[in-house]
N, C-alpha and C positions, 0 to 999 in steps of 0.2 A: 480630451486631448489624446491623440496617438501618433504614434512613431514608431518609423520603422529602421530598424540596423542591418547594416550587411556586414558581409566578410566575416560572420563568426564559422565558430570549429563544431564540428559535430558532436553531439553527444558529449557538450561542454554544459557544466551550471555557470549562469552568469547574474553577477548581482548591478541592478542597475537603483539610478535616487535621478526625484527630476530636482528642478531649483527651479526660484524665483528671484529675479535682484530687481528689487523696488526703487521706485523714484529717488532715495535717500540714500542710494548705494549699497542699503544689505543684503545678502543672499541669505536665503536659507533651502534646507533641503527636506524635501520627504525623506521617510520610512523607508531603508532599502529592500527592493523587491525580489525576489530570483527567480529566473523561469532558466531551461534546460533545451537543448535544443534539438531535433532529432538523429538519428542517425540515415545513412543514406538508402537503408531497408528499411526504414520508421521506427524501427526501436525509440522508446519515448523512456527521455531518464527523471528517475525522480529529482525534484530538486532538492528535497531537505529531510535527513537521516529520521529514521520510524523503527517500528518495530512492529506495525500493519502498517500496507499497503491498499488502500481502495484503488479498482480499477470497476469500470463500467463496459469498455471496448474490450472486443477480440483482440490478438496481436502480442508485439515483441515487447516488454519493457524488460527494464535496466536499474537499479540501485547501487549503489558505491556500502560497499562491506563495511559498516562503520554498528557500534554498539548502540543499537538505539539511537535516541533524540541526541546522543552524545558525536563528536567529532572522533571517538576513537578510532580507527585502526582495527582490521582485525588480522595478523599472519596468520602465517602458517597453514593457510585453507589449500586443499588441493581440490576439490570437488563441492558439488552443489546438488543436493538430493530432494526430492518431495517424499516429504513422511508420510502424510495423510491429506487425505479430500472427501468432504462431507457436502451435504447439502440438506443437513438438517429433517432426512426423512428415513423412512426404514428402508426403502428400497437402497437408497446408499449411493454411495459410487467409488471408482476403482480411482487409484493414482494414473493420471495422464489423461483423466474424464475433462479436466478443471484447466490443468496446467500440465502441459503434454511434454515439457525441458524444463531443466535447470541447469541453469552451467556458469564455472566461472569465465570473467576474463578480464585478465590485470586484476583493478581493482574492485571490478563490479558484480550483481549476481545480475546472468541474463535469463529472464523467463519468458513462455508465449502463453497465452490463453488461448484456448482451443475455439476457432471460427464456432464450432457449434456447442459450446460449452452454456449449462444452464447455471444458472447464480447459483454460488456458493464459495466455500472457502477451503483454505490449502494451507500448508506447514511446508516452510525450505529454509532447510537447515542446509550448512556450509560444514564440510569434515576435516579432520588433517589426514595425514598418511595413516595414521594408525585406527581410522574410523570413528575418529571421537568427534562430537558434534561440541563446534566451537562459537557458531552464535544460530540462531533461528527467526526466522518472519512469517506473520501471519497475513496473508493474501487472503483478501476478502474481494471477490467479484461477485459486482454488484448491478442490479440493472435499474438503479435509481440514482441522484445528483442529492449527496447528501447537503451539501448549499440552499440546493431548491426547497428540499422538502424537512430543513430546519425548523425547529419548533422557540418560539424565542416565551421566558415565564415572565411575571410582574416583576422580578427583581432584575431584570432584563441578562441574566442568562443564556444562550441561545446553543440547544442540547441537537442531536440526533433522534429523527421522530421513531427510530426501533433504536433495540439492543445490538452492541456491537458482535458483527458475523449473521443479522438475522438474513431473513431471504424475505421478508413480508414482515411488515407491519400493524400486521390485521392481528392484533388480540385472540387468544384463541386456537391459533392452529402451530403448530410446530414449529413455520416458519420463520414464526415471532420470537422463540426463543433466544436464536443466537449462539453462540461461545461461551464455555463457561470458565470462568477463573477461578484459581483457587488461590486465597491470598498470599501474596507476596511472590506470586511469580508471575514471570511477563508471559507465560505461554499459554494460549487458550487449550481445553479438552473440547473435544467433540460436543455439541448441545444433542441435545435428547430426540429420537427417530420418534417419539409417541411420549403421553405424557405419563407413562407408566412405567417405564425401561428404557435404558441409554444404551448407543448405539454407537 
């Protein structure tokens, strides 16, 4: 079943629930859903607050400055910076390789991925005036449908078939390694250019 709405606002999250009222008079409702809508350049906004981002497309997206999976808030940001851009190899790449802008506006961070940009991953951090980094996002573009290519186990768990920030899948080569964490904090380090030396 689909349907379609008009007269929504751009670059609005909207939560919708379908219902059913049975022969017996009771309604009930689904699970509400949210999708986001674009802007009139295509800026595409996320719907529900993260702390990575997967993107597969080139182009403009959008986030609402909130802490993580959480509803907070963030003031006080005057700017939106990219720290760092990796592609998990020794040859490397420069900031603006991956993610060419970051900028606030109102409440959102706006970023573009670069038309000729290869998979890989990025850090954009939000500053105040005095240059202090007030929260940060890991942007992972990706050229795979992690949906598609989910891997589901006997205990019916259903994981990501690489490591989160890999560029490849394939056992073996670099680009299987991904992001590295170090416990208890939300921000990935670079993964390894070679499996001998970090980069």
């Amino acid at each position: 079943i689909s349907a379609q709405i008009s007269g929504l606002n751009q670059m609005t999250k909207y939560y919708v629930k379908a219902y059913a009222i049975f022969a017996n008079g009771i309604t009930e409702y689904s699970q509400p859903k949210t999708f986001s809508t674009l802007s009139e350049d295509g800026t595409r906004l996320f719907s529900d607050p993260a702390n990575c981002f997967i993107v597969n497309k080139a182009g403009k997206y959008a986030f609402e400055m909130l802490k993580g999976n959480s509803n907070e808030p963030i003031s006080n940001a005057v700017k939106a910076e990219i720290l760092w851009e990796t592609n998990n190899t020794t040859t490397g790449v420069s900031k603006g390789n991956i993610v060419s802008s970051a900028e606030i506006n109102e409440n959102l961070v706006l970023f573009n991925i670069v038309e000729s940009a290869e998979p890989g991953n990025a850090l954009i951090a939000i500053k105040d005036s005095e240059d202090n980094i007030l929260w940060s996002w890991h942007i992972w573009y990706a050229d795979f449908d992690p949906e598609d290519s989910a891997q589901t186990y006997s205990n019916g768990s259903v994981l990501m078939d690489r490591n989160l920030g890999a560029i490849s899948a394939t056992g073996g080569d670099t680009g299987s390694l991904g992001l590295m964490y170090q416990w208890g904090r939300k921000d990935p380090f670079m993964g390894g250019g070679d499996f001998n030396n970090t980069y």
